[in-house]
Structures are given as C-alpha cells and as structure tokens.
C-alpha positions in Angstrom: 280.2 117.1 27.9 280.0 119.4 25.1 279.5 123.0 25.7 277.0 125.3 24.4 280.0 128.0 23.0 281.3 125.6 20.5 278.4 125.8 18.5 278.1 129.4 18.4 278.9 130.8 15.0 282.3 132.6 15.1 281.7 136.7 15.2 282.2 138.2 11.4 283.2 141.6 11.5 281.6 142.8 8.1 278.1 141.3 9.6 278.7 143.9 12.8 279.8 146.4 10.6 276.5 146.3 8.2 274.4 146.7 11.7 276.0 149.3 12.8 275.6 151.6 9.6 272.8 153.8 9.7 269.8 153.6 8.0 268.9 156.1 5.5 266.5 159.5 6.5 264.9 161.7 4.7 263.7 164.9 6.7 259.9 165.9 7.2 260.3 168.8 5.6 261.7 166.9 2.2 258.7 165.3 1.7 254.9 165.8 1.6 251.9 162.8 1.4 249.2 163.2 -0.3 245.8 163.2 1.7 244.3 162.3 -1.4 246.1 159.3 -3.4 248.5 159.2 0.2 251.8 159.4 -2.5 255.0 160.4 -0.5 255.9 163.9 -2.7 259.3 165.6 -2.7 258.4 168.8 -1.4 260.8 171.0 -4.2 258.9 168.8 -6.8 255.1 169.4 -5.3 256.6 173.3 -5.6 257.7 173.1 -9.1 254.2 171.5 -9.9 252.6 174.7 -8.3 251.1 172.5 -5.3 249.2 169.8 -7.3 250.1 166.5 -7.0 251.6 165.2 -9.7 250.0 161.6 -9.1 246.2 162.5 -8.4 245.9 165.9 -9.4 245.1 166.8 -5.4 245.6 170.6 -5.6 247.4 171.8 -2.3 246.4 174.6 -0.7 248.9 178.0 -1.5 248.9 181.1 0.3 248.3 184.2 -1.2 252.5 185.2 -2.2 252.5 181.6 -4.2 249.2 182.5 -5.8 250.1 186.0 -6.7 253.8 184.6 -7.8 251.5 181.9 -10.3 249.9 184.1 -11.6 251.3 187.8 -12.1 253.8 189.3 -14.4 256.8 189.0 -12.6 258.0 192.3 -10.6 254.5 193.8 -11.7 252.4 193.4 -7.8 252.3 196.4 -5.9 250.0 195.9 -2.9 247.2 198.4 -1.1 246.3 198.6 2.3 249.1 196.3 4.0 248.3 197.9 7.0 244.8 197.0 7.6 244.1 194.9 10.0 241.3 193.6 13.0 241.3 194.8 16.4 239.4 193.0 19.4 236.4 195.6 18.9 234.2 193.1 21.1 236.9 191.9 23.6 236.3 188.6 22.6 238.2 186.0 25.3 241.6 184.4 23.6 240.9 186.6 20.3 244.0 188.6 20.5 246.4 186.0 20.8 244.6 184.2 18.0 245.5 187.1 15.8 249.0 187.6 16.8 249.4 183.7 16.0 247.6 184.2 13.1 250.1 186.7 12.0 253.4 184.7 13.0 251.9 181.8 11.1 250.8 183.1 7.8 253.4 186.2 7.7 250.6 188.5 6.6 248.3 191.1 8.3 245.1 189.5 7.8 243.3 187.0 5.5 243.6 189.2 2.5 246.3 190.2 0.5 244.9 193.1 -2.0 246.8 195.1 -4.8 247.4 195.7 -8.3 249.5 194.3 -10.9 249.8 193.2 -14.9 248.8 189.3 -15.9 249.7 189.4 -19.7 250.5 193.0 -19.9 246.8 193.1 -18.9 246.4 195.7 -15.9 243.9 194.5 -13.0 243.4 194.6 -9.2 243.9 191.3 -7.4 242.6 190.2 -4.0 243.9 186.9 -2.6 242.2 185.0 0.2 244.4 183.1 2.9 244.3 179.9 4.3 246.6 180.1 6.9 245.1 183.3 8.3 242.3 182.0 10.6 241.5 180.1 7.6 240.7 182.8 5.5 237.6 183.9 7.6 236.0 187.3 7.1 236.4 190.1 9.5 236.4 193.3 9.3 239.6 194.1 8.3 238.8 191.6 5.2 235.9 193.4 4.4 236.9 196.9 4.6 240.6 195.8 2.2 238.4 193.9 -0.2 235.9 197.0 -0.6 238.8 199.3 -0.9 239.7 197.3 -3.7 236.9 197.4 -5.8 236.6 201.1 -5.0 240.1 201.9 -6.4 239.3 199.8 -9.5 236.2 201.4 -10.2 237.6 205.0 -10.1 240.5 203.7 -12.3 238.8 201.7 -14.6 240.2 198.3 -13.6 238.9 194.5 -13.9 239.1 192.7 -10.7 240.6 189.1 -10.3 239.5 187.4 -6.8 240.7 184.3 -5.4 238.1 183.2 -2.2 239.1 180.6 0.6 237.0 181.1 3.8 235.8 179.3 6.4 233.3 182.1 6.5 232.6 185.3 8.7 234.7 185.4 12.1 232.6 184.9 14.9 235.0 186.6 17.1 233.5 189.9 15.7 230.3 189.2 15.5 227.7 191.6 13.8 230.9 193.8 12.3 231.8 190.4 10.2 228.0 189.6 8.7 228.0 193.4 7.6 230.7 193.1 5.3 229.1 190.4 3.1 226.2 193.8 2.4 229.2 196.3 2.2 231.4 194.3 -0.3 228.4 193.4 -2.3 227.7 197.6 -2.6 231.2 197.5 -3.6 231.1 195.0 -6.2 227.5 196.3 -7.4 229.1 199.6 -8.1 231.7 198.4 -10.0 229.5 196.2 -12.1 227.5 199.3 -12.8 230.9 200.8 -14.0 230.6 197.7 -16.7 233.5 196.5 -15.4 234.7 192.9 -15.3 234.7 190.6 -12.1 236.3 187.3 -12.3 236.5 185.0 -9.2 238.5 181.3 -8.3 236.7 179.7 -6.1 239.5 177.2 -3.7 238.8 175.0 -1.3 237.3 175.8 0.9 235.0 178.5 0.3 232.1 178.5 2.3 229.9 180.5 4.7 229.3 184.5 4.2 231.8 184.6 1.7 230.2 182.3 -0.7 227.0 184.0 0.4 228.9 187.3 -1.1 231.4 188.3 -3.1 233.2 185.0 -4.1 229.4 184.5 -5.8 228.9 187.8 -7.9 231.6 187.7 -10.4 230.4 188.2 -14.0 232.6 185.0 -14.4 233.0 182.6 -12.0 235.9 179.8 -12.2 236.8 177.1 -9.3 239.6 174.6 -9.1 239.2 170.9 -9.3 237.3 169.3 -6.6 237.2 172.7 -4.5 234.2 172.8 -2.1 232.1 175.8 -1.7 228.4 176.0 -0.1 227.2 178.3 2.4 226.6 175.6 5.2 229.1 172.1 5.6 227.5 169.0 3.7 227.4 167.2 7.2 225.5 170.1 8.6 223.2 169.6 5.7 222.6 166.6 6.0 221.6 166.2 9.7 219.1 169.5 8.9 217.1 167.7 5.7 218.1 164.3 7.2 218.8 162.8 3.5 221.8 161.5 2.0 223.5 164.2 -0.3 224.6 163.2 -4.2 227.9 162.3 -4.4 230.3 165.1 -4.9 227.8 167.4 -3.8 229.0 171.2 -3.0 232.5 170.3 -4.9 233.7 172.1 -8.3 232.2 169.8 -10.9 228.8 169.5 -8.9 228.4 172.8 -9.4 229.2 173.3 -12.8 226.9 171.0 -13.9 224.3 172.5 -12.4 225.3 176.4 -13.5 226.7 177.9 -10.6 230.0 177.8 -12.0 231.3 178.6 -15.1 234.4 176.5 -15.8 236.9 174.2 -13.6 239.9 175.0 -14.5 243.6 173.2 -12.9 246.2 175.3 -11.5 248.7 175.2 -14.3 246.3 176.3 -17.1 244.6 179.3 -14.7 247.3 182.4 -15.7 246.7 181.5 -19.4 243.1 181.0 -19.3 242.8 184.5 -17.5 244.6 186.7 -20.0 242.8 185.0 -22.5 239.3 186.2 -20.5 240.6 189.6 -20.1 241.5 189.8 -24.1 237.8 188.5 -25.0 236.7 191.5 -22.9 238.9 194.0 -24.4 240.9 195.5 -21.3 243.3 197.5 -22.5 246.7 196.2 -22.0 249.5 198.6 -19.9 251.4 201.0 -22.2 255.3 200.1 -22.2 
C-alpha cells in the first residue's frame, strides 16, 4: 500500500527562504492619507507642498510656526506677549489639565501666536490662530494677545495680517470668553479709525464668536479653498430651520459668491498675493 509521504512535493529551500523574508514597512509617521481623495502622502512631500495635497488640493491644517515660516521673511518674526496665557478664573472641573495638555501638544502657550515681522520687505503685525491648541478656541488669554496686537500696531502705524481657526469661544471661561469678541472688535475699530489696513485668512475651521468678531472685520477678507466658517455648525442649522442646506454651504467658495469674502486664494500663492495687497495700499516698506 502506498503511502501518503511519497507524494509530498520534496522541500525547496529557496521556496522557504522567500517565506521567511520580511515584508516591506513603511512607518506611520512616513506617510499621511488624505481624508479627502484618501491618497497615501509621503509626509516630507505633503511638507514640501506646504500641507496641500498634491492630488486633490485638500489643504492640511498647519500650526501657527508653519504658517508664520510660509509666509514671513525669513529671520524677520519677533513675537509679543509669549507669556500670556489662561488661568482657571472659574475653577472649571478637568480645565487645568486640559490646558497643560493643550500646551504639551501644540508647544505653544495658548491658541495665539502674535508678533511682528517683514513679508516682502513690507513691515506688519501678524496673529496666527492654532489648531492644536483647544482647537483654536477663544479665551481670554486669546483675546487680551489679539487686542494687544492691534493696539501696538495702531500706535506704530502698522497693517495687521490675521490668520483665524476657532472652534469658537471656550466655554470653560464662560462670560470672560464672549467679552473678548466686544473688546477685540474696539481694538480692531480703533485701528480702522487709524486708516490702517486689516487683512484676514479665514482656515478651516473658523466658526463661533470668532467669525462673529474679528476673523469678520478686515477691510479685506481672504479664505482658503473649501475652508468652513459660520457662526453656528451646518448640522446645527439644519435641525433649527429643519431644511436642507445648498451644497457647499458655509465653505470658502459659498461665500464668496455671495460677498462675504473677498477672494479664495490656495496656500502656495497666499505670501505673494499679500505683498502684492500691501503694495496697492502703499505701506511703506522697512528701511535696510
């Protein structure tokens, strides 16, 4: 009777060789995907593309060191009021720790990087909203930086450049946060009556008592593609007016269209297309 072992297949050393080698990986932290078009992106090549995707156009979020790195002349940022941040002035429960892992997180002191530099030679005072800071919401510590800000640049005759991202006012400070959409808006007010010029970037998101405030009083407004920005969430619209919203509703373009904003403009063509705003309005450019 035959046995079963003479027709096995006689072992191959190269076929237990090829199982044995391992399979190609590529670390997480090589590679980024899309959440728009879902392309798998080298993550040194997303950088190099200043966060947009080169695929889809999907523009990433940055935090405020990338933006001001984008944008300003190199070596020219010097920054103001580092060292203001939020306390727990209403002992709210967890809010302490949600700061101090706020901070490990995003590296900064709060949701607002503030300072001065040059963008073209062009001297201006810049204000940079964070994402990874509580989501760029508005204490305040955001408030009080962001009026300093315009302050200094009104008493030294500087244009203002903001970039907003904001979840809105921080709830964990209650009536302190909704009074610094009234006190940034006396701020901006007063350097409008100055006749100097605002210019904001709305990113995505920007939303809640910021919108309601200072993102919305520039004397130009810009936005980047497909950002949204409201006051209230399109969801919580809907379930208030209980009506379908147009499609594309609250983004960039929607509002464009209907006047609210003055021009979308991509990442890559933002630094040019600001020196080229500040030349039309005849800043005077930094000596040496």
């Amino acid at each position: 009777m035959l046995k079963k072992i003479f027709f096995k297949n006689s072992p191959n050393q190269l076929e237990g060789l090829a199982q044995a080698a391992p399979q190609p990986h590529v670390p997480d932290e090589m590679c980024t995907r899309c959440p728009h078009c879902k392309t798998l992106l080298f993550s040194s090549e997303l950088d190099e593309n200043l966060g947009v995707c080169p695929k889809c156009g999907y523009h990433f979020k940055r935090n405020p060191r990338q933006r001001i790195h984008m944008i300003a002349d190199p070596d020219s940022f010097v920054e103001w009021d580092r060292q203001v941040h939020s306390g727990d002035p209403l002992e709210f429960p967890g809010y302490r720790q949600k700061l101090q892992n706020a901070r490990l997180q995003s590296g900064e002191e709060e949701a607002v990087v503030c300072g001065r530099c040059t963008l073209g030679g062009y001297p201006v005072a810049l204000f940079v909203m964070d994402p990874y800071f509580m989501m760029g919401s508005m204490g305040s510590a955001v408030g009080e930086k962001i009026t300093r800000l315009f302050e200094r640049a009104t008493a030294q005759g500087l244009p203002v450049i903001g970039y907003t991202l904001s979840g809105g006012a921080r709830m964990q400070e209650g009536l302190l946060s909704l009074m610094q959409m009234a006190k940034t808006s006396g701020a901006v007010g007063r350097h409008s009556q100055a006749g100097l010029l605002y210019i904001t970037v709305l990113t995505d998101p920007t939303t809640g008592g910021v919108t309601a405030s200072f993102a919305m009083e520039g004397d130009i407004i810009l936005a980047e593609p497909r950002a949204l920005v409201g006051f209230a969430g399109p969801r919580g619209i809907e379930q208030t007016i209980r009506q379908k919203l147009p499609a594309g509703f609250q983004r960039a373009e929607f509002l464009q269209d209907k006047g609210f904003v003055d021009q979308v403009v991509p990442r890559g063509e933002q630094r040019d297309y600001l020196i080229r705003l500040l030349s039309l309005h005849l800043c005077k450019k930094e000596e040496g």
